[in-house]
Residue frames relative to the residue before (quaternion, step in Angstrom):
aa qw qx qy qz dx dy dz
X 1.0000 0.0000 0.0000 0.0000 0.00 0.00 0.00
X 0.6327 0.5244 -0.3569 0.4443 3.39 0.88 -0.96
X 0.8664 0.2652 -0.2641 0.3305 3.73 0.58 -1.09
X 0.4305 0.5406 -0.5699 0.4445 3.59 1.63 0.77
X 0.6070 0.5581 -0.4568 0.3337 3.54 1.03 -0.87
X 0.4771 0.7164 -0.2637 0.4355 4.06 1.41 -1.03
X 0.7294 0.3872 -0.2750 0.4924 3.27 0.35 -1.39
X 0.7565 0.2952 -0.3828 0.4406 3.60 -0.04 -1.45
X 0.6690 0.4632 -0.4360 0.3845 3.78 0.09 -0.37
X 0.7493 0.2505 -0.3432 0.5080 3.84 0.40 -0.84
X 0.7446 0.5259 -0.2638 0.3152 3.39 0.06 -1.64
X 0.6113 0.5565 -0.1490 0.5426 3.61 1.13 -1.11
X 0.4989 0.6885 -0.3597 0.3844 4.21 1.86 0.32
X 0.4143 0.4856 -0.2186 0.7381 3.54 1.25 -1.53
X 0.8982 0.3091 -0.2509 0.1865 3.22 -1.58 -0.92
X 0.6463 0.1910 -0.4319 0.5994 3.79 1.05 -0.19
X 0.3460 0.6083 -0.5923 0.3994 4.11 0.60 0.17
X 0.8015 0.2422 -0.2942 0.4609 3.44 -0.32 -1.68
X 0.5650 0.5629 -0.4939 0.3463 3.84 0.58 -0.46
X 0.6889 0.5045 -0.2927 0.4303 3.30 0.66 -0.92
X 0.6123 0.5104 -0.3753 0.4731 3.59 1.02 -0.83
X 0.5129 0.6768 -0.3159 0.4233 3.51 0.97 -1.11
X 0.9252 0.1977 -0.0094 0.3236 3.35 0.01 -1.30
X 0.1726 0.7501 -0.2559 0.5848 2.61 2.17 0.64
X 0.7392 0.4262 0.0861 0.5143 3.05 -0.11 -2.11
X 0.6979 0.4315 -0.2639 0.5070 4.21 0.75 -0.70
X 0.7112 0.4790 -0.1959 0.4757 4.03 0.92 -1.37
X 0.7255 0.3543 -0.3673 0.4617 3.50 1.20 -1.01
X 0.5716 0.5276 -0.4699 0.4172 3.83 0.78 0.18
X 0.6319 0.4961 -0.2462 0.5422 3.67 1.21 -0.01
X 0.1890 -0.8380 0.4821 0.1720 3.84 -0.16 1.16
X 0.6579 0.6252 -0.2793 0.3134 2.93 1.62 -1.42
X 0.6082 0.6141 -0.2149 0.4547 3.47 1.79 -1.09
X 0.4755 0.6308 -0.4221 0.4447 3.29 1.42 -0.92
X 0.8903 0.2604 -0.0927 0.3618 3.26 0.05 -1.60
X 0.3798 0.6528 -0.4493 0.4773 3.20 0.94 0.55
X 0.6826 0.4628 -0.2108 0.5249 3.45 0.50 -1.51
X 0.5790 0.5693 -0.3464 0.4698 4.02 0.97 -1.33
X 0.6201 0.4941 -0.3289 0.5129 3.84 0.44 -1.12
X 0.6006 0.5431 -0.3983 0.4309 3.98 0.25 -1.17
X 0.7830 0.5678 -0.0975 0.2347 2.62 0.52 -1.60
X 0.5098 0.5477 -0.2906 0.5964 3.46 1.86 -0.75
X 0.7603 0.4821 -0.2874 0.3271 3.12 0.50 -1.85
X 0.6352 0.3852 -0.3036 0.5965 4.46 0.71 -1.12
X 0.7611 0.5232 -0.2266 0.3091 3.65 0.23 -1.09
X 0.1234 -0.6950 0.5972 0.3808 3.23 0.27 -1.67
X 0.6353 -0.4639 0.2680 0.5562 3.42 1.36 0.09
X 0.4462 0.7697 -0.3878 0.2409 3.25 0.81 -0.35
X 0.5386 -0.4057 0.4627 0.5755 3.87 -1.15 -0.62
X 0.3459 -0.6025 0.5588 0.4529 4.42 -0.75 0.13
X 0.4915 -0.5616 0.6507 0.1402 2.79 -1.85 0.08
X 0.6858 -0.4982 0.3559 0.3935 3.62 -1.20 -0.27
X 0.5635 0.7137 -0.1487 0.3885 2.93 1.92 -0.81
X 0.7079 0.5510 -0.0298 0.4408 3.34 1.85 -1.38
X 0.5150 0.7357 -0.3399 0.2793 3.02 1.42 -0.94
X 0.7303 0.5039 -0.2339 0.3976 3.78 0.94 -1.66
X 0.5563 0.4626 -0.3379 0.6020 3.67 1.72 -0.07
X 0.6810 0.4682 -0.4275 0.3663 3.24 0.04 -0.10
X 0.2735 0.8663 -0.4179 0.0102 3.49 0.69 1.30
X 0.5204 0.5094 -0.5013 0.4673 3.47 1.41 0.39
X 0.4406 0.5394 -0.4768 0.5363 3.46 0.52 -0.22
X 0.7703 0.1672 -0.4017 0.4662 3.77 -0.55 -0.98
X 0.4556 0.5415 -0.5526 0.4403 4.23 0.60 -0.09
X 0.5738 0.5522 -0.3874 0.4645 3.50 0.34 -1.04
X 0.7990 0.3919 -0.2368 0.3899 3.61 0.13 -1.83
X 0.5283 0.6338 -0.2975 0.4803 3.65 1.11 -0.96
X 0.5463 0.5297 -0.2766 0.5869 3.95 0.73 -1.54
X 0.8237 0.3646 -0.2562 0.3506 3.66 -0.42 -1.26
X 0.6854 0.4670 -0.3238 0.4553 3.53 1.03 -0.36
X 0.6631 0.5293 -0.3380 0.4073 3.22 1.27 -0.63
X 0.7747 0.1667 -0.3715 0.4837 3.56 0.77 -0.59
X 0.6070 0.2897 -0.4368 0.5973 4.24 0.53 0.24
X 0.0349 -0.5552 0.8286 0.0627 4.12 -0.51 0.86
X 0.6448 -0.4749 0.5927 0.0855 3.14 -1.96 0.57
X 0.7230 0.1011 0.0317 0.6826 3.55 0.93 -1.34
X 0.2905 -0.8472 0.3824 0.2272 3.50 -0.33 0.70
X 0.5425 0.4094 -0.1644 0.7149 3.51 1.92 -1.30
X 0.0991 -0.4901 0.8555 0.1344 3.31 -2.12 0.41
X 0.1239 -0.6190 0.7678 0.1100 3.73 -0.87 1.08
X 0.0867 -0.6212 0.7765 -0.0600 2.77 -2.01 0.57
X 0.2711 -0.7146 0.6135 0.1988 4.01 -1.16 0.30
X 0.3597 -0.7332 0.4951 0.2965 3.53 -1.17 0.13
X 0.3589 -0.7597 0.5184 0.1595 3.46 -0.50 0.96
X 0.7694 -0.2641 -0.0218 0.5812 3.14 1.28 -0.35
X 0.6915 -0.5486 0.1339 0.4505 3.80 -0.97 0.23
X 0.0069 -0.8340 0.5472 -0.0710 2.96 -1.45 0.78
X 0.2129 -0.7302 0.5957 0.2583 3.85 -0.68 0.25
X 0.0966 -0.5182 0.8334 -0.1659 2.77 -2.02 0.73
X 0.8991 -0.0809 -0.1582 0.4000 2.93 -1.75 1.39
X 0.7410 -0.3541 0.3449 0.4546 3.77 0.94 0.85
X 0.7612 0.2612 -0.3663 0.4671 3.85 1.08 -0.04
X 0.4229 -0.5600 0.6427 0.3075 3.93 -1.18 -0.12
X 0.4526 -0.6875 0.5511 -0.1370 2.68 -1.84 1.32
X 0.0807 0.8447 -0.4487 -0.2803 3.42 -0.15 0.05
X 0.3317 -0.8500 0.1153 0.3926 3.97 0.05 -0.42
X 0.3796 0.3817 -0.7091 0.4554 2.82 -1.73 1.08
X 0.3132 0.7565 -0.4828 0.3106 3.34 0.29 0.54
X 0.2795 -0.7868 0.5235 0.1695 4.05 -0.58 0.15
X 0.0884 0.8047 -0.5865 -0.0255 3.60 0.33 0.48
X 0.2523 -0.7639 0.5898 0.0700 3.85 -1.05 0.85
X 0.2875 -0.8294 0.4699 0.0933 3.73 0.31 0.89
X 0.0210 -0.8588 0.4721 0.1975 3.76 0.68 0.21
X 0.0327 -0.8294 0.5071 0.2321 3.67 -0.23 0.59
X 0.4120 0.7072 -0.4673 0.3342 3.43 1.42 -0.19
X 0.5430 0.6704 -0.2194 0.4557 3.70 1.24 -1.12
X 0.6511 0.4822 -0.2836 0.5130 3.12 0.37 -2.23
X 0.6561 0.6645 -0.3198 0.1605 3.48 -0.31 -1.20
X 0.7637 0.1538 0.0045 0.6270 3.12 1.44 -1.38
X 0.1209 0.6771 -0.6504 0.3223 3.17 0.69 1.84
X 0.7005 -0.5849 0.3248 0.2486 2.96 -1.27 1.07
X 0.8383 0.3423 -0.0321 0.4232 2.69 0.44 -2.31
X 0.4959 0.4899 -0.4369 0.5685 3.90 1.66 -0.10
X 0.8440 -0.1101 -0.0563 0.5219 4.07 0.33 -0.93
X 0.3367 -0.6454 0.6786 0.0979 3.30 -1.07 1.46
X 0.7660 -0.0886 -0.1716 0.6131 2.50 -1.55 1.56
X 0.0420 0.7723 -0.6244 0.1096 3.56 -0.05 1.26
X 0.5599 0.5565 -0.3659 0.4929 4.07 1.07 0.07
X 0.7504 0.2615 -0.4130 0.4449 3.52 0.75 -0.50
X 0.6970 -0.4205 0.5637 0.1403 3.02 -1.72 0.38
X 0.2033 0.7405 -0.5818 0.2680 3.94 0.60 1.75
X 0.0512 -0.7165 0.6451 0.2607 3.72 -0.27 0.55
X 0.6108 0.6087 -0.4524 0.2276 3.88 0.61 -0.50
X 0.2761 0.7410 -0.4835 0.3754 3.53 1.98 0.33
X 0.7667 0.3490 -0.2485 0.4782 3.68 0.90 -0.65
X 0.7247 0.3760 -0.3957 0.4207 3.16 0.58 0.21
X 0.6108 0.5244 -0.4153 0.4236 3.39 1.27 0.20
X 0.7949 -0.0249 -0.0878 0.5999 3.51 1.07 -0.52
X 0.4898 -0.5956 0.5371 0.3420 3.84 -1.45 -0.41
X 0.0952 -0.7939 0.5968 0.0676 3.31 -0.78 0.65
X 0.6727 -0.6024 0.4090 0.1319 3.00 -1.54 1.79
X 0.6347 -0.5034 0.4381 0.3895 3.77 -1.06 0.90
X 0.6534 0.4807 -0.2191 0.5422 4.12 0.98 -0.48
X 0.9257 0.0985 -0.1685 0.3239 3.41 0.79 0.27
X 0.7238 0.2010 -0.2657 0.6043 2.35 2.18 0.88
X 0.2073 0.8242 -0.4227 0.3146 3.38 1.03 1.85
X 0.0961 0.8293 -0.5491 0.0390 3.66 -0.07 1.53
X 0.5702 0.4822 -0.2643 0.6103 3.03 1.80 -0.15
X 0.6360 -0.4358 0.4633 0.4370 4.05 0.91 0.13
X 0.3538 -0.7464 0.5496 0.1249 3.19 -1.23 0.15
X 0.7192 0.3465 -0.2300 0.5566 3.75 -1.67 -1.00
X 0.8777 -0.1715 0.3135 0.3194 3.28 -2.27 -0.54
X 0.6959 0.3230 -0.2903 0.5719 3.63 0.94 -0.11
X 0.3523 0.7215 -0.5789 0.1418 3.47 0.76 0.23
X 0.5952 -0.5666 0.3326 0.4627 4.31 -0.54 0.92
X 0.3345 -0.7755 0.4845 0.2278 3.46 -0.70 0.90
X 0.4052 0.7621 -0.3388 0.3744 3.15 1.18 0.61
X 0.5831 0.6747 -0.2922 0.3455 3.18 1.37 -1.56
X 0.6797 0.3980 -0.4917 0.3711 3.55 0.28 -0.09
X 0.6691 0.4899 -0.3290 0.4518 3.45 0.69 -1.45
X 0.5275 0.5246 -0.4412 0.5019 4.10 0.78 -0.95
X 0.9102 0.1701 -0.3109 0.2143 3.71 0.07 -0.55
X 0.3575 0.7015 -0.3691 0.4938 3.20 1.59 0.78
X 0.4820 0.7290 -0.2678 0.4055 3.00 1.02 -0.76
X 0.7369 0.6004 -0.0580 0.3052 3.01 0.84 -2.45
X 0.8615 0.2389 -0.0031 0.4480 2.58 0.99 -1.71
X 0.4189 0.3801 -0.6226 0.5408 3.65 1.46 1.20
X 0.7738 0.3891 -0.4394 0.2382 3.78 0.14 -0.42
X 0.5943 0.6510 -0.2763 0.3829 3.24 1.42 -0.33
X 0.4874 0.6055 -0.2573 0.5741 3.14 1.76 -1.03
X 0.7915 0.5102 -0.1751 0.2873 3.55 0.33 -1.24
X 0.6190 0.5763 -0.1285 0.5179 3.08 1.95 -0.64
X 0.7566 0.3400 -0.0922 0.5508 3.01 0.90 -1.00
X 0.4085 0.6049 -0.3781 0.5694 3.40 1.45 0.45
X 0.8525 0.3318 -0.0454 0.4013 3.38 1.20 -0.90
X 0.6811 0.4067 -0.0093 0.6087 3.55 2.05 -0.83
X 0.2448 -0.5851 0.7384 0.2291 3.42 -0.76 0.28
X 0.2549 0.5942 -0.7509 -0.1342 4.46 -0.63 -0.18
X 0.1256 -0.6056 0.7785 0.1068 2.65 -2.38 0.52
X 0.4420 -0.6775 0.5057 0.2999 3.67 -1.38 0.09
X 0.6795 -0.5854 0.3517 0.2684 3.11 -1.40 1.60
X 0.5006 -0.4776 0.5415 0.4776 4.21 -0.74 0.68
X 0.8863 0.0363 -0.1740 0.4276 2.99 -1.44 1.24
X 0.6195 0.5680 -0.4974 0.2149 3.45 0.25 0.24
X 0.0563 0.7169 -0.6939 -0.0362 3.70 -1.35 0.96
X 0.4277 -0.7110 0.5556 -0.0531 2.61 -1.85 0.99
X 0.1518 -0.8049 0.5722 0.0408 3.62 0.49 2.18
X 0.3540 -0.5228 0.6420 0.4350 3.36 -1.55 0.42
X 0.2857 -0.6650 0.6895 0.0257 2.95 -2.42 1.10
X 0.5022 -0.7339 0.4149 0.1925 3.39 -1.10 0.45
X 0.0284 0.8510 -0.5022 0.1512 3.39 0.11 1.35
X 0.6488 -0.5040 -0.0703 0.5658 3.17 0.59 1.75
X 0.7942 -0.0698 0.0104 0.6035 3.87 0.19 -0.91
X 0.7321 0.4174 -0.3692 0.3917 3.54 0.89 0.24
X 0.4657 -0.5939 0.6040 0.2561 3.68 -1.18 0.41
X 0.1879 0.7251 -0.6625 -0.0013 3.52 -1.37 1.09
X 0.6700 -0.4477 0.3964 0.4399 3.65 -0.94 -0.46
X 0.4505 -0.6580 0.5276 0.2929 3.29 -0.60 1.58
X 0.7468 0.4531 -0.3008 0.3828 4.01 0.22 -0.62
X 0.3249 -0.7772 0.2956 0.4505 3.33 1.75 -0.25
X 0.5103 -0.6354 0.3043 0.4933 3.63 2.10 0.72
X 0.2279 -0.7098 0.6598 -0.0944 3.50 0.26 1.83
X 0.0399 0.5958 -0.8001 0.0579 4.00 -1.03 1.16
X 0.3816 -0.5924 0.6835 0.1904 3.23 -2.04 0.37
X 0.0184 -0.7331 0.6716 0.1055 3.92 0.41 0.55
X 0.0236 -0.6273 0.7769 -0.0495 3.55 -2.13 0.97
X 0.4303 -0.6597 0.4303 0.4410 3.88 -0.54 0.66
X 0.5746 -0.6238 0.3607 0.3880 3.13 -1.73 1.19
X 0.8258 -0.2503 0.3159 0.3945 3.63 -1.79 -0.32
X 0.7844 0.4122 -0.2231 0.4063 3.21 1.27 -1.63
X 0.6542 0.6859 -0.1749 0.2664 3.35 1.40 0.05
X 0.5130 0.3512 -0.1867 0.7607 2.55 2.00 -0.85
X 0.4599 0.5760 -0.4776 0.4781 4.03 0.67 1.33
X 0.6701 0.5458 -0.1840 0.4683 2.96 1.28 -1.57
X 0.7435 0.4273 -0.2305 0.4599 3.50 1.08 -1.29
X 0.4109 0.7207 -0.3646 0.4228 3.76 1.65 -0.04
């Protein structure tokens, strides 16, 4: 108990950061998404910061968060060993094997996301995707025991922000993934242009 409590609290720091920078750095390059999420936000909220209460409405928002993980995963490989043989993708295994799952790959399958480059959170709200085709956090019995708390997180700070900011991205800015020991973030560390939202500059009217 002590080292699941460890992991999700230390290990589970870096990884919802760059996630957050990620999806940050992905929504404010999207106006239409911007103001999509802004409307939710009136409609569960009243504009306000959410509550604990708000969170399970806010389901384009988590689409949003979901979207951003899928094309900027955090960890790109889920390793895994064989314990014993097995096949996958049509080949056989023997064990002790290393098998590297690539979800960065998986992600931008065609026939799982069409048009798999743009940037659709309403992918989640039209269907569910299986633990196999949608695994930035790993999958099966070893999936990170983080993944729940990591995306709660997201979606109070993301809620809370965008409750409060309009961001956009600077003219001409992109954001390459960078190597930050085993994890991938934005080389720019996701430059946003934050202006107060609509409902704010209402509130101060």
């Amino acid at each position: 108990m002590r080292d699941a409590l460890i992991t999700v609290l230390i290990a589970g720091h870096g990884t919802t950061a760059l996630a957050l920078s990620w999806a940050l750095a992905v929504i404010a390059g999207h106006a239409e998404v911007i103001d999509r999420v802004a409307d939710e936000l009136r409609r569960v909220t009243g504009g306000g910061p959410p509550d604990a209460g708000h969170l399970t409405a806010l389901e384009y928002l988590d689409g949003a968060i979901r979207e951003s993980l899928r094309l900027r995963p955090v960890v790109p490989f889920v390793v895994r060993k064989t314990l014993r043989p097995c096949a996958a993708g049509g080949r056989e295994y023997p064990a002790g094997v290393v098998l590297c799952p690539c979800s960065y790959l998986v992600h931008r399958r065609d026939e799982l996301y069409p048009d798999p480059e743009r940037f659709r959170p309403e992918r989640f709200l039209e269907r569910k995707f299986g633990p196999h085709g949608w695994f930035p956090f790993g999958g099966g019995n070893r999936v990170c025991l983080g993944m729940p708390f990591a995306l709660y997180e997201m979606k109070v700070l993301l809620a809370t922000v965008l409750s409060q900011v309009r961001p956009s991205r600077p003219v001409g800015a992109r954001s390459r993934a960078r190597r930050y020991g085993i994890v991938l973030g934005p080389d720019d560390g996701g430059r946003v242009i934050v202006r107060p939202a609509a409902s704010r500059l209402l509130t101060r009217q």
